[in-house]
N, C-alpha and C positions, 0 to 999 in steps of 0.2 A: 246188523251191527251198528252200535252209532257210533256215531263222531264227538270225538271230543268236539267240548262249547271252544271255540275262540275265545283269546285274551286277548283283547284289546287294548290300547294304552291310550290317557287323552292326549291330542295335542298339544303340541307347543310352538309359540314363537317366540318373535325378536322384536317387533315392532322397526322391521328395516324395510320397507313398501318393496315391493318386487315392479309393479306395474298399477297405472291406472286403470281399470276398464270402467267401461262404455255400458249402461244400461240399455239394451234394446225392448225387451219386450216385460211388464209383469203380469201375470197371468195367475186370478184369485181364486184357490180353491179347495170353496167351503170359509173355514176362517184362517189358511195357510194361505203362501203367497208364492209364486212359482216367478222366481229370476231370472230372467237370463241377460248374459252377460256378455261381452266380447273384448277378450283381451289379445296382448302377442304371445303368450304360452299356453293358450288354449290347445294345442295338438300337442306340448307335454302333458296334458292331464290325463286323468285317467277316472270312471267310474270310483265311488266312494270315495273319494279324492278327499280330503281337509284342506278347506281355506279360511283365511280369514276376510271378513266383506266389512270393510268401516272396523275391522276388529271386533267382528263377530263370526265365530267359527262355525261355517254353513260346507254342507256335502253334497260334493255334486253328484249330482242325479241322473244326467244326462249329458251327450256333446253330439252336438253338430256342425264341423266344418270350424269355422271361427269363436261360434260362440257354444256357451255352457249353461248348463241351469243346475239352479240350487235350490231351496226348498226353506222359509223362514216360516214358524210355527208362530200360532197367533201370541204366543209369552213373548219371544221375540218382539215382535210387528210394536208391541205395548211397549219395553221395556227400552227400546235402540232406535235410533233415527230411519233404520229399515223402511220402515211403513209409512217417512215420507217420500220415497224416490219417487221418482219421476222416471219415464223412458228421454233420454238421453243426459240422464245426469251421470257424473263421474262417482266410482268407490275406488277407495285403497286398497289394493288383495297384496297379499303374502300368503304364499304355502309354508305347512307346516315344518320345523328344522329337523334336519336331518341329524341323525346321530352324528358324531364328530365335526358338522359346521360349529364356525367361529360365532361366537354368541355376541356382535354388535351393537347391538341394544341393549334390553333388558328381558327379564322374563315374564314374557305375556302368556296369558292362560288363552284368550277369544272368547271371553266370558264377560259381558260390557255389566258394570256395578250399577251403573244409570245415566244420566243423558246429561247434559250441560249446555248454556248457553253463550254464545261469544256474545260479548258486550262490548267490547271495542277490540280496534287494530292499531296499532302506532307504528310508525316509521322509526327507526331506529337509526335511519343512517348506513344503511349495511345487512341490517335486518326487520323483521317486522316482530312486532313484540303484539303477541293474542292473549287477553283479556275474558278469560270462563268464570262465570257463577252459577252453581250447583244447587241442589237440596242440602242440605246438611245432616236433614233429620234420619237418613239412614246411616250416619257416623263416621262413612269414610272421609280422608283425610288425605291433604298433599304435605309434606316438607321441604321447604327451598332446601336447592340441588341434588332432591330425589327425584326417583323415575315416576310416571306418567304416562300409560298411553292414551291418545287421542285420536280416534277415528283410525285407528290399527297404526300410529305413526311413535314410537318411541320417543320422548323428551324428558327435559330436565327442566323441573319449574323450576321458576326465575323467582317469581314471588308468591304468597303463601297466606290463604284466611281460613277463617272458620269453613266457610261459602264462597270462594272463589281462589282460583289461581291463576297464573299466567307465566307462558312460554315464549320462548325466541326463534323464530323459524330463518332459517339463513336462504341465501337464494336457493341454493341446490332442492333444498327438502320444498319450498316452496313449487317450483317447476315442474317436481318429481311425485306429489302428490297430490290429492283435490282443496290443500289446504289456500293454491292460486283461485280456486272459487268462490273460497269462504269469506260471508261477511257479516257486519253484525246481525244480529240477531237469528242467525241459523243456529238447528240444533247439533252437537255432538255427541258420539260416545265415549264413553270414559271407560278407562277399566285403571282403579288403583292397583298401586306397587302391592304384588303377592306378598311379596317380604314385611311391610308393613302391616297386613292385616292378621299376618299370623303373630307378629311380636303384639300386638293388641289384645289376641285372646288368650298369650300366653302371660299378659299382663294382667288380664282379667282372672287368670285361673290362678296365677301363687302370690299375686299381690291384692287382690280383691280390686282393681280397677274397673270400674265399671264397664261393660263390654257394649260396644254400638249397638242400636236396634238390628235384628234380623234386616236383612234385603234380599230380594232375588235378583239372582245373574242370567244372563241371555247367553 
């Protein structure tokens, strides 16, 4: 007899960090890249687990004791800041939301659009204001005081270009994620506002606006 196929559903998050963890080991194989990780909710996980790593939604594969491995495909490794970690650099992780959590962010998919570079930081007095420029050529777009995730971290841009935008990070988000490492010239992931890219194509479809060039997601 068989078994029915599995329905599966994709993940979702919030772009709200749960923890930082700790890169200990990466381990290449073939053109994948085998992570492992060590966080404090590593003994809640479980096999096939969904997380997001930098807000990139990666499965865990395995657990041992403190740490976990996940599994980055060479699209990824190309497309997301992945394939520059280093063993002891810090990621953002969030696990996936649960049905009925309170949606504190926004809606992230774990699908990074393309990568960005921080160009400056300013002091704000209170907070630190981070300064990103982008490709442009694959068409996505920010709007001042729309959503934004950053390295799996939910924001609201502050300000707003063709090729670049920028955020305000308050202490707390700063402490609580690897954004206290970040300096100029590192790269990030980006993953635009879902709700935007769909009023785009539905721009594109009854208004004839021209629709962005394709891109691939990680």
């Amino acid at each position: 007899m068989r078994h029915p196929t599995p329905i599966t559903n994709q993940p979702m998050f919030t772009g709200i960090i749960e923890n930082v963890g700790i890169i200990s080991a990466l381990d290449p194989e073939k053109e994948n890249l085998n992570i492992r990780v060590r966080c404090q909710f590593t003994h809640e996980l479980k096999i096939d687990q969904s997380l997001a790593h930098n807000g990139v939604c990666l499965t865990v594969v395995s657990i041992k004791d403190q740490e976990y491995t996940v599994t980055a495909i060479a699209e990824t490794l190309r497309r997301t800041n992945l394939g520059n970690l280093h063993i002891g650099d810090t990621v953002n992780l969030e696990r996936c939301l649960k049905a009925g959590d309170r949606l504190d962010g926004h809606i992230v998919q774990g699908h990074v659009d393309q990568t960005a570079v921080c160009k400056n930081i300013k002091d704000e007095h209170g907070s630190l204001l981070f300064h990103f420029e982008y490709n442009p050529s694959p068409g996505n777009i920010t709007v001042e005081k729309g959503s934004v995730c950053v390295n799996g971290v939910s924001l609201t841009v502050v300000d707003s270009g063709d090729h670049f935008f920028s955020v305000a990070i308050i202490p707390y988000t700063l402490k609580h994620t690897n954004f206290q490492s970040l300096k100029p010239g590192d790269i990030v992931n980006v993953e635009f506002d879902i709700l935007g890219k769909y009023a785009a194509k539905l721009l594109h479809r009854y208004q004839g606006v021209p629709l962005p060039a394709p891109g691939k997601e990680a």
